[in-house]
N, C-alpha and C positions, 0 to 999 in steps of 0.2 A: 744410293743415298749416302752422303759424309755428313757423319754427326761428329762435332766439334765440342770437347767441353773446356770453360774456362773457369779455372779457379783461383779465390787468395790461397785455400790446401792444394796441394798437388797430391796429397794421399786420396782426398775426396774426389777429386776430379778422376783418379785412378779406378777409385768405386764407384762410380758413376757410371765411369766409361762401361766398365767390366758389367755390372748390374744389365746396360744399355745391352750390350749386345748376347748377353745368357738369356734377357727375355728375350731379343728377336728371332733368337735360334729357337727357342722353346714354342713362339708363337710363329715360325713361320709360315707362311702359308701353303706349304711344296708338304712339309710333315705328316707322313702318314700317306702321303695323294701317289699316284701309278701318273710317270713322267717320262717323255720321252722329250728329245732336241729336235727342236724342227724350227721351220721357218712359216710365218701365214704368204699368202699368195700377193694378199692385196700389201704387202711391205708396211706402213705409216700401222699397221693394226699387231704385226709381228713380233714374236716372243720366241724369246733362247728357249724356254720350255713348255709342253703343252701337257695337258691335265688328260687324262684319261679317267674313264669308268671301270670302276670293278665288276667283272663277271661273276656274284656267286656260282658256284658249282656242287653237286652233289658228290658226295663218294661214288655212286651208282654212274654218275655222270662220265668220268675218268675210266677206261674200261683198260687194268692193265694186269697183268698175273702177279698173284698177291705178294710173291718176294719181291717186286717190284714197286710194286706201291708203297709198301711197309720200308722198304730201305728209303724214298721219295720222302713220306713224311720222316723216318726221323733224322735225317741228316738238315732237313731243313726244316719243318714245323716241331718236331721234337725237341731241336737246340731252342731254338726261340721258346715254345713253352714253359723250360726248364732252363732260363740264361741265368736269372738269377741263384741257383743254385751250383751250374756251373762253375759261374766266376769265383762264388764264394770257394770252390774247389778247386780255384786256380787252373781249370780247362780252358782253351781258348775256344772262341765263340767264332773266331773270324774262319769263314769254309769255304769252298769252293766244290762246286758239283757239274758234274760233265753228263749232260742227257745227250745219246745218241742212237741213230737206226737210220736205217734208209727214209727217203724222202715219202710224207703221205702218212706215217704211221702215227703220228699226235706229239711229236714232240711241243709243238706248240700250244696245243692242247693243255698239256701236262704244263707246261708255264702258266696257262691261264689257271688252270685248277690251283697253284699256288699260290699265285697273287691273290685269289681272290679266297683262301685260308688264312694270309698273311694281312690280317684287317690294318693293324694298328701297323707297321711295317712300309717305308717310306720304298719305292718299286721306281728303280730308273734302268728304263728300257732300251739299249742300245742296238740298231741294224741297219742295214745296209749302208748306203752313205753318213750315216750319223755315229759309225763303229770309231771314227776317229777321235771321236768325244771322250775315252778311255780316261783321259786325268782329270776332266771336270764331271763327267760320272762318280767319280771314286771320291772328289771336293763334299758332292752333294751328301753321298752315303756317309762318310765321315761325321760331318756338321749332322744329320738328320735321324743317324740311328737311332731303333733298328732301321735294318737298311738291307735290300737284296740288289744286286747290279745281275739283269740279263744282258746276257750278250748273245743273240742269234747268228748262226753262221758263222761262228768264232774262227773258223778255217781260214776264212778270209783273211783274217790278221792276224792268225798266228801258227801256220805253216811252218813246215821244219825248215829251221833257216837255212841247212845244205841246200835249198831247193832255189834260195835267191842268194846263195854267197854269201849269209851272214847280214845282208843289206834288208831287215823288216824292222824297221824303227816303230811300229805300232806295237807287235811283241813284243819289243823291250819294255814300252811304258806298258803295256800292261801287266806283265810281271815285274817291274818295281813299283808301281800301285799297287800291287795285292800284297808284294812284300813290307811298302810303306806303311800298313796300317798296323795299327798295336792289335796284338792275337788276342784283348778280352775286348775287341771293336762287334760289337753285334751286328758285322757284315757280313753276307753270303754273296757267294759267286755263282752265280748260276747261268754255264754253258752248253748252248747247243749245238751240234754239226752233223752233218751227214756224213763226213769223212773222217772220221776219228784216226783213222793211218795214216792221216797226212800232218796231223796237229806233232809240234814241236813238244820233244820228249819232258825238257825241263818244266813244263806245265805243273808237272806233278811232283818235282824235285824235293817240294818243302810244301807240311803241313800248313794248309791255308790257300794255298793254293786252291791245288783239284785232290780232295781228301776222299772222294769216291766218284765213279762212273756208271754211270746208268744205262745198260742197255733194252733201247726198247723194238722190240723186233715187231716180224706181220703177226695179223693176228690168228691165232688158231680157232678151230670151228665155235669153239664155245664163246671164245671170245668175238668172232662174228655175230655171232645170236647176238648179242648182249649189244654189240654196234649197232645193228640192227632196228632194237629196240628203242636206242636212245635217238636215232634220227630218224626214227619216225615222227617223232614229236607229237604235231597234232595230228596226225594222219588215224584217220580209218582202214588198218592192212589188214588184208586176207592173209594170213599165214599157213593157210591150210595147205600149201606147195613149199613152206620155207625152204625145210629141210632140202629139196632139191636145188635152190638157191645157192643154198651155204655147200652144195658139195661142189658146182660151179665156179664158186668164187674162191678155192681155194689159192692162195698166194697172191691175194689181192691186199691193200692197204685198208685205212680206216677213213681216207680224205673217199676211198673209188665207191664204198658203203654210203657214202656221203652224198656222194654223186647219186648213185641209180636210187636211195630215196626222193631223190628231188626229181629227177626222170623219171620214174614211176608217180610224183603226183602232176608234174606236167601232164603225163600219156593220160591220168586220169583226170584231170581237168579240163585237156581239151575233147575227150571222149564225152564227159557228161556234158558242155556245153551250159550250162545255168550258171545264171547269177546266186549270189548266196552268202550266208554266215553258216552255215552248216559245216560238220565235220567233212572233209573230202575224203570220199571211198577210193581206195586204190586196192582193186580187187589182185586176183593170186596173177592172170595173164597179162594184167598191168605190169606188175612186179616181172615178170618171166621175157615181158616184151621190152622193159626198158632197160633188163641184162643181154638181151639180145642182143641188141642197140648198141650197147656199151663192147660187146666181145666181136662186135663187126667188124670186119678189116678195115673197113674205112674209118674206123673207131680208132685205129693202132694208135696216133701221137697224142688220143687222148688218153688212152691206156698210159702212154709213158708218163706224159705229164700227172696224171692219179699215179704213178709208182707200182701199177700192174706187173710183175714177174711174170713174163711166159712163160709156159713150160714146156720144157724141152721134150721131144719125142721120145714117145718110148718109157720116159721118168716116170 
């Protein structure tokens, strides 16, 4: 939309204009909403951006070792809570956070869990084919703050330029984006990748960029319990064999946990056979058979896909 204003002042018309468009920033309708670039299928119906739902999440929900979580909120829910005092201290608000681990362990997860802490916090979500969006990402966060920019799979675009001759024009504009913005901009950068040794060194060169990195690794026994728990959801488990479970699944991910709870109330759904709203029991050989299942050979390329670590003979 062009709004046009005519006046006999030109000062007024100047305040008008100005008035005009401070309210349509302040009411826009993107403010606040979790956004990503896409296209609709049916084309005449199609939108540069589309609205997403927030996930609340629990603290309980996010299963991660507490140095890890406690650096998660305050580099990111800690600035935001306390901007306003910040700025007044002349600290810069504008960050940048690097979450990384192998593939399967939650990094995505842990995005949702932010976004959906980050209530009032305008969430434009960039990936895979839509990672080229990088300057009209960084347009929206500007205009919209506060503001968080994901970027999944940040590898993808910004690779150590040795690796292509210097020729990755997507890392450039993303690092003069991050650099463009004024440091008391209440924007956060938040990156994720599975390859952190291939990501180009200057990422981190200048505050605002990548001001910290998050590693989040497999999870250990206790932290399996705790996975465990949370994807069982509505399930009725027998836990009375976990403990043998969780010694099984050592070096497994949080996505493969994921997996054999859903396998284990498949195996007990089609065991009980009945219709129903009742809780579904997934007894302890339920659970034991759909690990089974899962560490089958013929299971292997689901293993990879889950982020399964074999272990090596002998270790």
């Amino acid at each position: 939309m062009t709004v046009e204003v005519v006046g006999t002042d030109p000062e007024a018309s100047v305040r008008v204009t100005r008035r005009l468009r401070d309210l349509a920033t302040e009411h826009n309708v993107f403010r606040g909403q979790v956004v990503s670039f896409g296209q609709d299928i049916f084309g005449e119906r199609g939108s540069v951006l589309r609205l997403h739902e927030r996930q609340p999440m629990s603290d309980g929900d996010l299963v991660l070792p507490p140095e890890t979580f406690a650096d998660l909120r305050r580099q990111v829910l800690g600035v935001a809570r306390n901007r306003d005092r910040l700025r007044a201290a002349k600290q810069h608000l504008k960050r940048g956070l690097l979450v990384y681990g192998p593939p399967g362990v939650g990094k995505t997860h842990t995005v949702r869990y932010l976004i959906g802490e980050l209530t009032d916090t305008t969430v434009v979500e960039l990936t895979g084919d839509t990672l080229h969006a990088i300057k009209q990402a960084c347009s929206i966060a500007r205009t919209l703050q506060p503001a968080m920019i994901v970027v999944e799979d940040v590898d993808l675009i910004a690779e150590h330029r040795d690796r292509y001759d210097g020729q990755t024009p997507l890392l450039f504009t993303l690092l003069n984006e991050m650099d463009g913005l004024d440091d008391d901009a209440d924007v956060v950068f938040l990156l994720t990748t599975n390859r952190a040794d291939l990501l180009e060194p200057a990422l981190a060169a200048r505050p605002g960029r990548v001001d910290q990195a998050v590693h989040i690794d497999l999870p250990d026994r206790d932290a399996r319990r705790r996975l465990v728990e949370v994807y069982r959801a509505g399930l009725d488990l027998d836990t009375a064999r976990l403990d043998d479970v969780l010694d099984r699944t050592d070096g497994v991910t949080a996505s493969f946990l994921k997996e054999l709870m859903r396998r284990s109330a498949v195996i007990a759904a089609d065991r009980d056979g009945r219709d129903g709203d009742g809780a579904l029991r997934v007894t302890a050989d339920d659970l034991d058979g759909a690990l089974t299942d899962l560490l089958d050979t013929r299971n292997q390329m689901t293993r990879v896909v889950l982020g399964f670590h074999e272990q090596e003979e002998g270790s």
